[in-house]
N, C-alpha and C positions, 0 to 999 in steps of 0.2 A: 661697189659690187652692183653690177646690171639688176634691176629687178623681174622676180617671177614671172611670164604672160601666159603661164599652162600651171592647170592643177596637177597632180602626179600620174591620173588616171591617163590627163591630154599626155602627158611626156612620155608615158607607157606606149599609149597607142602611136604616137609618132616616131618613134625606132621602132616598135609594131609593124608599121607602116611604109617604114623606109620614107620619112620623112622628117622636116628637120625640127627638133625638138628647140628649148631654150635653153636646155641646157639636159648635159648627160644624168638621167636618174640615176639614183642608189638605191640600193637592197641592203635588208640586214638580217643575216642568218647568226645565230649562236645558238648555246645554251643557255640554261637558267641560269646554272650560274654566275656566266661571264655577265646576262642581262641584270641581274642584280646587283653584279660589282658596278657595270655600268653607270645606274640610277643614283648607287651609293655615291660614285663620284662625282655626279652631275647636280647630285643635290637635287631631283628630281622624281617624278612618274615615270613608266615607260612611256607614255604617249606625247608626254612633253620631249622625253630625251631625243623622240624620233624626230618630232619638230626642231629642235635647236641643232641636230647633226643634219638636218634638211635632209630625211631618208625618205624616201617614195615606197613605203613597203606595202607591198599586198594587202588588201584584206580577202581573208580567206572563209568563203563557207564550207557547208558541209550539213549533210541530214541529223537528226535529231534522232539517237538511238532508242525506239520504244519497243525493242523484241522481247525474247522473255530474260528474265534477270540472270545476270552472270556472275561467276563464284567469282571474291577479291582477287586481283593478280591472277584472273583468266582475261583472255579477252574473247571476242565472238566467234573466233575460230575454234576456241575451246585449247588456245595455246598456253600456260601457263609462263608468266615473266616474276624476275624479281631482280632487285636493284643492284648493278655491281658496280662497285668502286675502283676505278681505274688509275684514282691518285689524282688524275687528271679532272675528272669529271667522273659523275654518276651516269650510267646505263642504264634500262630495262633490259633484261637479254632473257630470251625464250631459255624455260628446264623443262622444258615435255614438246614431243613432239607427237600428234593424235594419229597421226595417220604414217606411225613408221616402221610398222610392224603388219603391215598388212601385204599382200605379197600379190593381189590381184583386183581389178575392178569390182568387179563384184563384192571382195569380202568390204572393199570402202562402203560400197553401195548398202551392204547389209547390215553395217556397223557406225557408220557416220553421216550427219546433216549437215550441210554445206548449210551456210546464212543465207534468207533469202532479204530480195532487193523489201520485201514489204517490212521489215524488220525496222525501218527508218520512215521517220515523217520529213516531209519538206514545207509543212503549210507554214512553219515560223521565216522563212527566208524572206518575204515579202518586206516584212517590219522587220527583217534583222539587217539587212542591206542599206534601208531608210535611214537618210544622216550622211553615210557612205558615197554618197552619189562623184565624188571629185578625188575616191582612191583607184588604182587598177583592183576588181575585184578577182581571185581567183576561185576556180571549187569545180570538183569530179579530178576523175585521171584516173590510172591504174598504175601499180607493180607488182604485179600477179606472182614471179618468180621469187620476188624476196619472203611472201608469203607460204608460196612452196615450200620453198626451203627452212621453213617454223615447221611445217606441217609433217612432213619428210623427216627433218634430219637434214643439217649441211651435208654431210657426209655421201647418206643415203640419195639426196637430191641431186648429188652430181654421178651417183650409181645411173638412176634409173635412165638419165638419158641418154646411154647408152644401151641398157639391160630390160627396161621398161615401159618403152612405150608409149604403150595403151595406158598405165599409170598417167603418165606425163600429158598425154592429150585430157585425158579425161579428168585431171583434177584444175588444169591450166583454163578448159572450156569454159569450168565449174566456175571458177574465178576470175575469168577476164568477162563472163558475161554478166555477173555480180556488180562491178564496176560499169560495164557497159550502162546497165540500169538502172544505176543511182548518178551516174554522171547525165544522162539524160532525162533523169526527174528535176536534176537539178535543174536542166536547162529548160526543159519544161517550166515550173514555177516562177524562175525570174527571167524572161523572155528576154536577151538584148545585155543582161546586167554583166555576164562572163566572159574577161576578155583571156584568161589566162585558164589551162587547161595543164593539170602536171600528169604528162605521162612519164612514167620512169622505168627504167633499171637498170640496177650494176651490174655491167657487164666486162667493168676493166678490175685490174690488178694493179698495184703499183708499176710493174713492169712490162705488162701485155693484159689478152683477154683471159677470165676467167670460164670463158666457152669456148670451143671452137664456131669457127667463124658459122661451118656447117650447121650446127646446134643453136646457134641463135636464127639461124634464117629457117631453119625444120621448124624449130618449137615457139618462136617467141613474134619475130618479125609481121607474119601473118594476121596476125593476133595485134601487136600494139598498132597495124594497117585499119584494123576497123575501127579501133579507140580514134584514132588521128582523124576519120573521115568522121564520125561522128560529130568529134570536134571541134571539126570546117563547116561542117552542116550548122552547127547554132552560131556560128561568126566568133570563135574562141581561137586563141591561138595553140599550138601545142610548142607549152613547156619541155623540156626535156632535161631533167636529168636523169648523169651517165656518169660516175667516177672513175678516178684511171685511165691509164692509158687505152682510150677506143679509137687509136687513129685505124686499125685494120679495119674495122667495122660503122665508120663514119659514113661513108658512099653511101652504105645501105640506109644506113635509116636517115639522113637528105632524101635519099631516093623514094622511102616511103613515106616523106611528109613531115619531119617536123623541125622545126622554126627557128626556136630557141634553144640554145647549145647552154648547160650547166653543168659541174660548176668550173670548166676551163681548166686542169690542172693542169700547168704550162711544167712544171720540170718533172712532169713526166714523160717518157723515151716516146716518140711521134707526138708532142703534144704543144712542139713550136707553136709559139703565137703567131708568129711571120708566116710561116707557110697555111697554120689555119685560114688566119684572114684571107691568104693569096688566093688556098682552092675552094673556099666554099662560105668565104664575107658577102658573096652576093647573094647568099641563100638565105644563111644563118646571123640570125644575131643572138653575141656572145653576152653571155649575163656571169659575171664572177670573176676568175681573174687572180684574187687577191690571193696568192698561196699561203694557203693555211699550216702549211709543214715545216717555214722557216722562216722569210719574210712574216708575218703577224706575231705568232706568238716568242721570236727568238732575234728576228731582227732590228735594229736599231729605227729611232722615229724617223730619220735620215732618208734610211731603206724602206719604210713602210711607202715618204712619199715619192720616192724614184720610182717604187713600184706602180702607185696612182696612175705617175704621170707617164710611164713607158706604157701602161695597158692604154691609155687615151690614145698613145701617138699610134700605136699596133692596132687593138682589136675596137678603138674607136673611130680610124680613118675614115673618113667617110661615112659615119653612122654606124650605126649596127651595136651599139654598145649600153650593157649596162652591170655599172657597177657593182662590186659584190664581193662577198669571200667567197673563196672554194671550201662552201660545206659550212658548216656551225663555227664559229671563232669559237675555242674553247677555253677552257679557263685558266692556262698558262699563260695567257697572255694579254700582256701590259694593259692596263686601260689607256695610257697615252699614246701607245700605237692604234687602238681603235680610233680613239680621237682622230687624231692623226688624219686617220687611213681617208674619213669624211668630210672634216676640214679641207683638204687638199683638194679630195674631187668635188668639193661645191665652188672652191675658188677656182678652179682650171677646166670646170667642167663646160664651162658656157659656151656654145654655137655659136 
């Protein structure tokens, strides 16, 4: 096996960069509990297991919440969650939504306090980064609509932006300038440290958009435009993820700026790996890949590594590639096909 000549941060920045790396990173998304079966069978730590699967994963900051104290199982939107069991895995999933029963700006305005950015300290990043210096660091971003839609009511959230408005600009401002401001403390504080920047939102279905195309360029596009520029302003890359099928809606958001395409879910309808790579591999580099819906937790070790190896020959041609699941591995599946899945790309992954 060729030996390492980049830490994971350099192999980041060079598909970052559009330049040639030593070899293709890896990413490792799951749950707790798959990371725990994980360790269990590795006979290990998490931080060892990341080491011996050779994975390049993020380190990730974020502010220090010092605002005023929150009831158990509230978070600071004042959302209420509690744990549901899927069989699959464990959820948090919102039972209260604050702001769903109010029928105009105002009665929000007279009834509800939005978080503000002072609510978070950033002076611990300096020493929490320190050590760190040789991972990709990420930290800030926004998904303001998935928020909404705690806040709203699904249901209700997808009323208003038809019905609503003035609701929807006015709580979406509230929220995307929120993020604005803590993404930019952060950059503030550690000048230079953040190369990764997660802006997001689900804007696909298994089978198409969960918006119209109209609706995401009205209420959301605008908006994740100044997150993006932000961004590019401290030297960060923007992140993006998107689940589902968003090939309707791909153009647009390349066209307003961002980078990195996650988490690829290729058998999804427009979600060819051939034709992504074809229209938009000089833009984008793809992180993820690995379907999470058949291949990982149902496919054979076989299929796990045809999978590896066909994402390398596609959405790794020429650069542009980092490995990954699409979305959390969950807990259906095998620990030998995780193995597997990074085994495969450390031995086939090399430039």
């Amino acid at each position: 096996m060729p030996k390492e000549t980049m830490t994971p941060r350099e192999r980041w920045l060079a598909v970052l960069r559009r330049e040639k790396p030593d070899r293709i990173p890896m990413d490792y998304w799951a749950t707790g509990e798959v990371t725990e079966k994980l360790c269990r069978h590795l006979g290990c730590d998490f931080d060892e297991a990341m080491r011996r699967l050779h994975i390049d994963r993020p380190f990730v900051v974020t502010g220090m919440y010092v605002g005023p104290p929150l009831e158990p199982g509230t978070n600071v939107f004042g959302v209420k969650t509690k744990p549901v069991d899927y069989g699959t895995g464990v959820y948090n999933e919102a039972v209260t939504a604050p702001l769903a029963y109010f029928e105009s700006v105002e009665e929000i305005e007279a009834n509800y306090m939005f978080p503000s950015p002072d609510w978070w300290d950033y002076s611990h990043l300096p020493e929490l980064v320190s050590g760190h210096e040789e991972e990709p660091i990420q930290g800030g971003g926004s998904e303001p609509f998935l928020l909404y839609k705690q806040l709203r009511g699904e249901e209700q959230a997808f009323v208003d932006l038809v019905e609503n408005s003035e609701i929807v600009d006015y709580v979406l401002d509230k929220l995307f300038e929120l993020a604005y401001q803590n993404t930019l403390r952060i950059f503030e504080t550690i000048p230079g440290k953040v190369i990764i920047t997660y802006i997001a939102e689900d804007l696909g279905s298994q089978t198409g958009l969960m918006y119209s195309p109209e609706h995401i360029r009205r209420y959301l596009l605008p908006r994740m435009k100044r997150m993006i520029e932000l961004t590019k302003q401290h030297g960060s890359y923007v992140f993006h993820h998107d689940d589902g099928a968003i090939r309707e809606i791909l153009p647009d958001l390349v066209n307003i700026g961002i980078e990195v395409l996650n988490p690829v879910q290729w058998r999804c309808p427009g979600m060819d790996r051939e034709a992504l790579k074809r229209d938009f591999g000089d833009r984008l580099v793809f992180h993820g890949g690995m379907d999470n819906q058949y291949t990982l937790p149902f496919g054979t070790v076989d299929e796990v590594r045809q999978e590896v190896l066909d994402n390398y020959r596609i959405l790794g041609a020429g650069g542009g590639y980092i490995l990954a699941p699409c979305h959390n591995i969950q807990p259906v599946t095998p620990v030998e096909n995780i193995v597997a899945m990074y085994e495969t790309g450390y031995e086939y992954g090399w430039q």
